[in-house]
C-alpha positions in Angstrom: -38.8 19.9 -32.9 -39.9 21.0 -29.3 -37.5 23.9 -28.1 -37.3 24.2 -24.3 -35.2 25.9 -21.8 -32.4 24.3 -19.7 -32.5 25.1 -16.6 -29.1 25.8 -14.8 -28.1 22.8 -13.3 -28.9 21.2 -16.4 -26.6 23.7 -18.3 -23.7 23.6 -15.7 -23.7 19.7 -16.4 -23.4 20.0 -20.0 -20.1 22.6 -19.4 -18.5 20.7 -16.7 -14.9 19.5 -17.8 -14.5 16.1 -15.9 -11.3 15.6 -17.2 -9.8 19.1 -16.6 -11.2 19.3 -13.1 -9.0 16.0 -12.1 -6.5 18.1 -10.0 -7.8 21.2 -9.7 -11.1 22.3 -7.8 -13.9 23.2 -9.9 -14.8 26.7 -10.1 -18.3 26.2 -10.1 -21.1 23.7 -8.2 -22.4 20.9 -10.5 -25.9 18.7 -9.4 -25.1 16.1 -7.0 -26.8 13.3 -9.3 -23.8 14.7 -11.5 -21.2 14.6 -9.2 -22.6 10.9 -8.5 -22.2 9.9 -11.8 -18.8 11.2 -12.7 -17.0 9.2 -9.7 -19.4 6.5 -10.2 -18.5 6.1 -13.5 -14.8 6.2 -12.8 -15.1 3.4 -9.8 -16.8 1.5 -12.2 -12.9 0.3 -13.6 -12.0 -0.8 -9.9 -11.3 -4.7 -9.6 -14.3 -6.7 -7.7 -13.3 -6.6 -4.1 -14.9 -10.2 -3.6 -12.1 -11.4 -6.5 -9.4 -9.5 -4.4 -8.1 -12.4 -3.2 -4.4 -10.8 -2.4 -6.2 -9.0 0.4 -7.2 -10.1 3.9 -9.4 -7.5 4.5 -13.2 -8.5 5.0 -15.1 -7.5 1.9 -18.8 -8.7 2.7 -21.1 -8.3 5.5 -24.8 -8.6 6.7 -27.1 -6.4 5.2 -28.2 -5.7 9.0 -24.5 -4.5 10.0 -24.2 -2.8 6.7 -27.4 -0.4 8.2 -25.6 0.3 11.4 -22.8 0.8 9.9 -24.6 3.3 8.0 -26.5 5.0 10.8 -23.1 6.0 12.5 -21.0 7.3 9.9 -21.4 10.6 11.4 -20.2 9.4 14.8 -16.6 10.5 16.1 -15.4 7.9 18.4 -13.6 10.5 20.4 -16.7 12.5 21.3 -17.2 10.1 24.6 -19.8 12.1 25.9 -21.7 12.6 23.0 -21.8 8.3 22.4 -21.3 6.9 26.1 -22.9 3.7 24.2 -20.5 3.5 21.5 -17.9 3.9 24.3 -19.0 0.5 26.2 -19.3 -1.2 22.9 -15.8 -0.9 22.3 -15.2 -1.4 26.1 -17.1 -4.7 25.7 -15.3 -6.1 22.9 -12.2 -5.4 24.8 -12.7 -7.6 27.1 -14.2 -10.2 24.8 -10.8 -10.2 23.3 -8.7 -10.4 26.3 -10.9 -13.2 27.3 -10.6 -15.1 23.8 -6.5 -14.7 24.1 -6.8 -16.3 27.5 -5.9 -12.7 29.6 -5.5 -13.3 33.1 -8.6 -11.4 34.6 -11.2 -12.4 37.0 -14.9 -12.3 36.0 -15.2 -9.1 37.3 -12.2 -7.7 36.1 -12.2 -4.9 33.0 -9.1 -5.9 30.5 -6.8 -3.5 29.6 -6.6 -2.6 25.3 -7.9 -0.1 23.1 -9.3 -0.6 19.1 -7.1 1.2 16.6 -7.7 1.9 12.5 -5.7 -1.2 12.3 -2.8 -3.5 13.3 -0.2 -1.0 12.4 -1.6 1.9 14.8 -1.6 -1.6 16.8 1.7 -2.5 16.6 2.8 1.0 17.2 1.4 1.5 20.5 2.3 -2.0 21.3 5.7 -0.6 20.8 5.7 2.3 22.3 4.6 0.8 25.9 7.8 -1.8 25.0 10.1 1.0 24.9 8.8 2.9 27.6 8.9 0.0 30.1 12.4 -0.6 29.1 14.0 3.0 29.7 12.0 3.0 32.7 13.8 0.0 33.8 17.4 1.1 32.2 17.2 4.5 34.2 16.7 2.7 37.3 19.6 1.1 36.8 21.5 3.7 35.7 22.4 2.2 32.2 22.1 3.9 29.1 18.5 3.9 27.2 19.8 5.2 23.8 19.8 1.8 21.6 16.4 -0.4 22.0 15.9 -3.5 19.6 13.1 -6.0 18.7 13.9 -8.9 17.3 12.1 -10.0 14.4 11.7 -12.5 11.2 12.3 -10.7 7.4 8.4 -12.1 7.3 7.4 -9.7 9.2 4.7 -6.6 7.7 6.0 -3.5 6.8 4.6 -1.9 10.1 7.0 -3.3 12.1 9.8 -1.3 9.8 7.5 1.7 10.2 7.6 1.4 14.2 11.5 1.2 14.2 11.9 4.5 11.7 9.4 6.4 13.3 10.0 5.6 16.9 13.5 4.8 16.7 14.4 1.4 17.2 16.6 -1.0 15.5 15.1 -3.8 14.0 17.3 -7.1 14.8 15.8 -9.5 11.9 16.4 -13.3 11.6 16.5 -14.5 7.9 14.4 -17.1 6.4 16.1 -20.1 5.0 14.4 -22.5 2.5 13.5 -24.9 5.3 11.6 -22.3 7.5 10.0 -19.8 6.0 8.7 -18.2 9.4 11.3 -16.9 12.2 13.5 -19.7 14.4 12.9 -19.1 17.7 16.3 -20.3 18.3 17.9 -17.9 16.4 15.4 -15.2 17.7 16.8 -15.4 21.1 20.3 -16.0 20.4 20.0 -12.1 18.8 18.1 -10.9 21.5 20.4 -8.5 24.1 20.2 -6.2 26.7 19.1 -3.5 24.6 16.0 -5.5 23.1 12.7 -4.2 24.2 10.7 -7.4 23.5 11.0 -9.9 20.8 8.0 -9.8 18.2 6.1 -13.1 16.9 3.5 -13.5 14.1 0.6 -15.5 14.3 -0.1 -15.9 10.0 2.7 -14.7 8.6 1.8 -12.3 5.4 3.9 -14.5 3.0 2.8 -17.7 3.9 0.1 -17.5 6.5 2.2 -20.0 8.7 2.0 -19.7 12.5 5.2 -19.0 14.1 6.2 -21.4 17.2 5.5 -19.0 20.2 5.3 -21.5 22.7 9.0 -22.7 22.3 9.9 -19.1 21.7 8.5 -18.3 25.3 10.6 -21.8 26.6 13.9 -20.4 24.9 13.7 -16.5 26.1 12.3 -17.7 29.7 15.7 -19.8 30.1 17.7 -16.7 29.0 15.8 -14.6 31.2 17.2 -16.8 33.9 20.4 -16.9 33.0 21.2 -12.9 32.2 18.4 -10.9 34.7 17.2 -9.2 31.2 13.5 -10.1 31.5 12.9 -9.8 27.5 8.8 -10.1 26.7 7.5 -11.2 23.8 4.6 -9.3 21.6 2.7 -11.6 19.4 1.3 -9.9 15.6 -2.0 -11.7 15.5 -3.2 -9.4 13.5 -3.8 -12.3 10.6 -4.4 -15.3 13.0 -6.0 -13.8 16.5 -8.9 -14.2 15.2 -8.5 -17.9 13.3 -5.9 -19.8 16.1 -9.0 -19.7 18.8 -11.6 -21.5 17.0 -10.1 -23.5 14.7 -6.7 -24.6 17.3 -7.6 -23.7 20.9 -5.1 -26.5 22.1 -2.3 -23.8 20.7 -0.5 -21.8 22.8 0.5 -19.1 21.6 -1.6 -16.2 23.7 -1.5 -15.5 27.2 -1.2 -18.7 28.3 2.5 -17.9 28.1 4.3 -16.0 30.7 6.1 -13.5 28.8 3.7 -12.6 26.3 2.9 -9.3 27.4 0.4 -8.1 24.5 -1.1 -9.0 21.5 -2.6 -7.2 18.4 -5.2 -8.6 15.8 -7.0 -6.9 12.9 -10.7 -7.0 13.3 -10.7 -6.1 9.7 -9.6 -9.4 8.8 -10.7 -12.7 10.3 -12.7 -10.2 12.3 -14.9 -9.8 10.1 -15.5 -6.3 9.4 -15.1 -3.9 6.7 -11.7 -2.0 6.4 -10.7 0.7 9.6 -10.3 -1.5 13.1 -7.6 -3.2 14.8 -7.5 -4.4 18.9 -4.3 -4.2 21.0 -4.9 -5.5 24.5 -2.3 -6.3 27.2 -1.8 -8.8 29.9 -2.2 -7.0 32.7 -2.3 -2.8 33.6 1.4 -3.2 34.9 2.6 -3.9 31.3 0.9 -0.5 29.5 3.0 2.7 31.7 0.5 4.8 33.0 2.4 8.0 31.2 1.7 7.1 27.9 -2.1 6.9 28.8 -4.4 10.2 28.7 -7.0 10.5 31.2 -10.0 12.4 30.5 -13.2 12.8 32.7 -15.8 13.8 29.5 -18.4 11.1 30.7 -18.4 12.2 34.7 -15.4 9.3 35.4 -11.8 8.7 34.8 -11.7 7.4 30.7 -8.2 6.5 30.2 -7.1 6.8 26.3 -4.2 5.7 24.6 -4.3 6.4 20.3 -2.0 7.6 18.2 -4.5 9.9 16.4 -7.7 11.5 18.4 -10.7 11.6 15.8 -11.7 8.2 13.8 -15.4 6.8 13.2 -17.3 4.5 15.6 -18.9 2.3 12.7 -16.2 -0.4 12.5 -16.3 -0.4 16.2 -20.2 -1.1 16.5 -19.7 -3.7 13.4 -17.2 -5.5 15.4 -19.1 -5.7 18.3 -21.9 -6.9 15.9 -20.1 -9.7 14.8 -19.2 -11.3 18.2 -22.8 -11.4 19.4 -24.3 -12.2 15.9 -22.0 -14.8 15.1 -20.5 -15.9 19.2 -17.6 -18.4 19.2 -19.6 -21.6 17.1 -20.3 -18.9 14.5 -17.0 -17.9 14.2 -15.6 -21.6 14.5 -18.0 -22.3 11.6 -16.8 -19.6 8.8 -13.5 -20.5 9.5 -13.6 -23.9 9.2 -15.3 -23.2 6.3 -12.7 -20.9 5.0 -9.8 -23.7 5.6 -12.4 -26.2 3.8 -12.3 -24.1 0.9 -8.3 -23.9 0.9 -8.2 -28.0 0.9 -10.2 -27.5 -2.5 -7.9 -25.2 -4.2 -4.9 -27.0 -3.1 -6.2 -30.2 -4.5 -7.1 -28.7 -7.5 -3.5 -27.4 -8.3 -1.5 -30.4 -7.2 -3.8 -32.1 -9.3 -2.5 -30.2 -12.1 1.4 -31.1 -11.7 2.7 -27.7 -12.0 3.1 -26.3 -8.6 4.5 -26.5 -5.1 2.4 -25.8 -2.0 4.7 -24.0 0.2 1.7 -22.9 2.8 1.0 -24.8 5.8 -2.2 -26.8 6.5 -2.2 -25.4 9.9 -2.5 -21.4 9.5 -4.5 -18.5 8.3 -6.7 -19.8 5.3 -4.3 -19.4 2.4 -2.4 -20.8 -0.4 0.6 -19.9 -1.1 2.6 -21.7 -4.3 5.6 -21.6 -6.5 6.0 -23.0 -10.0 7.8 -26.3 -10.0 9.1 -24.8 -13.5 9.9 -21.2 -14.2 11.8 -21.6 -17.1 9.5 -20.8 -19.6 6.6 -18.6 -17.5 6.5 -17.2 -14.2 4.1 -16.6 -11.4 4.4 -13.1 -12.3 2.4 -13.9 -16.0 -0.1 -16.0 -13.6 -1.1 -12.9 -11.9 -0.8 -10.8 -14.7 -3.0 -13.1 -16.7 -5.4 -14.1 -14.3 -6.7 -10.5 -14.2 -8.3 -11.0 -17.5 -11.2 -13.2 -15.6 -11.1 -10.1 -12.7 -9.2 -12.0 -10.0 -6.1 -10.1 -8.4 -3.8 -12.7 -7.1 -0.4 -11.0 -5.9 2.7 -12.4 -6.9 5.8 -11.9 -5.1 9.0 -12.7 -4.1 10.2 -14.0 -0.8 12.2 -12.3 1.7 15.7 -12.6 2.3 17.4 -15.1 2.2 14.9 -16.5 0.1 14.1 -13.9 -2.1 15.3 -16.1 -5.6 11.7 -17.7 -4.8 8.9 -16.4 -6.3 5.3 -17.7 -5.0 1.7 -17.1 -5.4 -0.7 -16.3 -2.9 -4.6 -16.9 -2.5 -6.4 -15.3 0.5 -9.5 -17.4 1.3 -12.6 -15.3 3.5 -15.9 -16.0 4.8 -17.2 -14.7 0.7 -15.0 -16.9 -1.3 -17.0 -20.1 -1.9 -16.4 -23.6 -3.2 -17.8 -22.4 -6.5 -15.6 -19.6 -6.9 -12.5 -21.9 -5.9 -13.6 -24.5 -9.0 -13.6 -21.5 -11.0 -10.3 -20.2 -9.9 -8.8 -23.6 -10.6 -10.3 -23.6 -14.1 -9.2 -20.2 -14.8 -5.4 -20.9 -13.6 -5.2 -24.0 -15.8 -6.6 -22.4 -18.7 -4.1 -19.6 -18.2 -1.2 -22.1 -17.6 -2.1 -23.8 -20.4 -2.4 -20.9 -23.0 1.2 -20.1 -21.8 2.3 -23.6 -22.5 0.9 -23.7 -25.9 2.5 -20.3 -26.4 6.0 -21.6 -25.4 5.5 -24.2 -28.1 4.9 -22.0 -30.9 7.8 -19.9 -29.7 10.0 -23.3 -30.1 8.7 -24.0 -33.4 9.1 -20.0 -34.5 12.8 -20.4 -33.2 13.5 -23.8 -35.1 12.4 -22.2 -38.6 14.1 -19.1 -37.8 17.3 -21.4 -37.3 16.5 -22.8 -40.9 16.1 -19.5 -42.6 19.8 -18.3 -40.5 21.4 -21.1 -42.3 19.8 -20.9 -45.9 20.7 -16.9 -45.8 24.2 -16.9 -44.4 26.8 -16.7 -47.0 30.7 -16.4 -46.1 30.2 -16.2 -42.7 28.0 -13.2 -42.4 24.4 -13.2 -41.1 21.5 -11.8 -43.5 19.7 -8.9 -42.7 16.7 -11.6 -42.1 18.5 -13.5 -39.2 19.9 -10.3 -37.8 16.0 -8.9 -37.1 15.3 -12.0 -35.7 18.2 -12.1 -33.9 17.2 -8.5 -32.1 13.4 -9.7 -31.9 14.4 -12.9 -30.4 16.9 -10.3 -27.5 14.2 -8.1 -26.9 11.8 -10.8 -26.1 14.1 -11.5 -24.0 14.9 -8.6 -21.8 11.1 -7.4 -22.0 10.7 -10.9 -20.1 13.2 -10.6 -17.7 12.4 -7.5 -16.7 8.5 -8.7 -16.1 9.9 -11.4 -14.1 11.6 -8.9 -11.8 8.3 -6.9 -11.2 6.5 -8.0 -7.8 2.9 -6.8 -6.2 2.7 -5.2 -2.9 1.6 -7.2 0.0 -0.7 -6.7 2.3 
């Protein structure tokens, strides 16, 4: 036996307490190939994100943006003089966007937006200009600016009920009914008053991907605009479908094109094809963002107007994006996502071929399915999802929102990385899964029946034997352990 000394990174390894150093700081340094290890270890257990299909959130890129992503990781966006590029890059893709939503701006004309960590930030800012422009316009009126509304659907993403806590606004929401599973623009403007700051659409609504009909939303408020003097705008939440209505339905008009859309968000870490940590907001036109809630700084020489919510954030999603548009330019785009929806068509085949579910997506969209059980009587979606995670895919399942919530649905997010392959093999896996829950529903019949045989063979004057009565509490908790599955949803996102 060879006896050799340890050296002391080798000896701090062999004392380091993993476990016990899981909320507390470790007294001690340990190697970094350790360190490595230990959390590398640990992330092993995290699902595939490729088989995350509850997410819309862009899990794959090219190898070539994954390197510039890499190279700027220590970039702060905010550091303007430091990374004058990084500053037109994000300038550039601005505009880009304003363009693709149909802005109003000459050739020569610079759009007016600003890239966020995300749809919410967004949404909030978005906001915030609403609400500004509409005290600004109370006060000179002299009317009371204590009450501001939007008016919503109950589809709408949990952001929007972040904006109205934090920033206090009420939120005026129209219910879903089984019909429409999106907002009525009917009954969107019938709520909308003099205290609402703008009324707020969604292009691929979270539940069900559907697009929700801004165009006769616009024709609706524009007539009540006429008749009450309130000149209510409308914001649209492309944050799902800014990025898919363009190239796959440019006849739609649901952008710019109309009057009193005013500005528009979209996540670029979703059909925009970057990894997790950018959103866009842009606006019309200057007049519709007040100057007040922009900061001007003068780091690079020149006026560089900002408007964030937070001042630090990376520049690497931001050079990714702008990677994408010139990488992939509108036919590349136009091709993933047709792609995408071609993908959808196969998995919706596939389960109506099967019997057992209802589509309650639409065809026109973001690239999803979403579908309920035709029969929930003996399973529900919620065992699905549960069930399906066996084979590594996370499929959420969820219930709707009111006045819908008693239905219950399934939804499949399709991006650029989900192939026709993995959508046979999703379809193979759901059957199989439906079909061991089937064949488990039988034996539980035939358990049942020959427990009703032994209740009657063991019953004597009336009283139940101390056989039926543990099959009688068996066959209760069986029953409440179900129900109470049944009642268990997945977040949504």
């Amino acid at each position: 036996m060879v006896i050799s000394n340890t050296n002391t990174d080798y000896d701090q390894n062999l004392h380091f307490d993993g476990y016990n150093c899981r909320f507390k700081m470790p007294d001690q340094a340990i190697p970094k190939d350790a360190a490595y290890q230990i959390i590398n270890d640990e992330l092993m257990l995290d699902g595939n994100p490729r088989l995350n299909l509850a997410s819309f959130v862009t899990t794959w890129m090219e190898p070539e943006c994954d390197k510039l992503i890499m190279s700027s990781l220590n970039k702060n966006y905010v550091d303007m003089d430091e990374y004058p590029v990084t500053t037109e890059l994000q300038n550039r893709c601005v505009n880009m966007i304003a363009r693709l939503f149909h802005a109003p701006i000459r050739e020569d004309d610079t759009a007016v937006g600003v890239s966020t960590v995300g749809s919410s930030e967004a949404i909030m800012l978005a906001g915030l200009a609403f609400k500004r422009k509409w005290q600004e316009k109370r006060k000179s009126h002299g009317k009371s600016y204590n009450n501001p509304n939007i008016v919503t659907g109950s589809n709408v993403q949990v952001c929007w009920e972040k904006f109205a806590r934090y920033f206090e606004v009420d939120l005026k929401v129209v219910n879903l009914t089984e019909d429409c599973y999106v907002m009525d623009p009917m009954k969107a403007v019938e709520m909308v008053d003099e205290n609402t700051i703008c009324v707020a659409a969604i292009l691929g609504s979270t539940m069900t991907g559907e697009f929700e009909d801004v165009k006769l939303l616009n024709e609706l408020l524009m007539k009540k605009n006429k008749e009450t003097g309130w000149n209510t705008p409308i914001h649209v939440d492309a944050a799902s479908g800014g990025f898919v209505a363009p190239f796959l339905y440019p006849d739609l008009e649901w952008d710019f094109r109309l009057p009193l859309v005013k500005s528009i968000n979209v996540s670029g870490h979703k059909y925009g094809l970057v990894y997790a940590g950018v959103g866009w907001v842009v606006w019309r036109t200057k007049e519709d963002l007040p100057d007040d809630l922009v900061f001007h700084i003068n780091y690079l020489g020149s006026d560089q107007p900002t408007f964030t919510l937070n001042f630090s954030k990376g520049s690497s999603q931001i050079i990714a994006q702008y990677y994408q548009f010139i990488r992939l330019g509108f036919e590349g785009y136009k091709d993933v996502m047709n792609n995408c929806n071609g993908n959808v068509m196969v998995l919706k085949e596939g389960l109506e071929k099967t019997g057992r579910f209802n589509i309650i997506s639409k065809d026109i969209g973001v690239p999803l399915l979403a579908f309920s059980l035709k029969d929930s009587s003996r399973y529900t979606v919620f065992h699905i999802s549960e069930s399906l995670r066996r084979f590594g895919w996370v499929i959420p399942a969820y219930t709707m929102p009111p006045d819908v919530q008693h239905i219950s649905v399934l939804r499949v997010v399709i991006r650029e990385d989900f192939s026709h392959s993995l959508a046979d093999r999703l379809i193979t896996d759901i059957v199989r899964v439906v079909n061991e829950m089937e064949a488990a529903h039988s034996t539980d019949n035939t358990r049942n029946a020959n427990s009703s045989t032994d209740k009657t063979r063991h019953t004597h004057d009336g009283e139940a034997s101390e056989h039926s009565k543990r099959e009688m509490q068996l066959g209760i908790s069986k029953y409440w352990r179900r129900f109470v599955h049944g009642k268990k949803t997945s977040s949504v996102c």
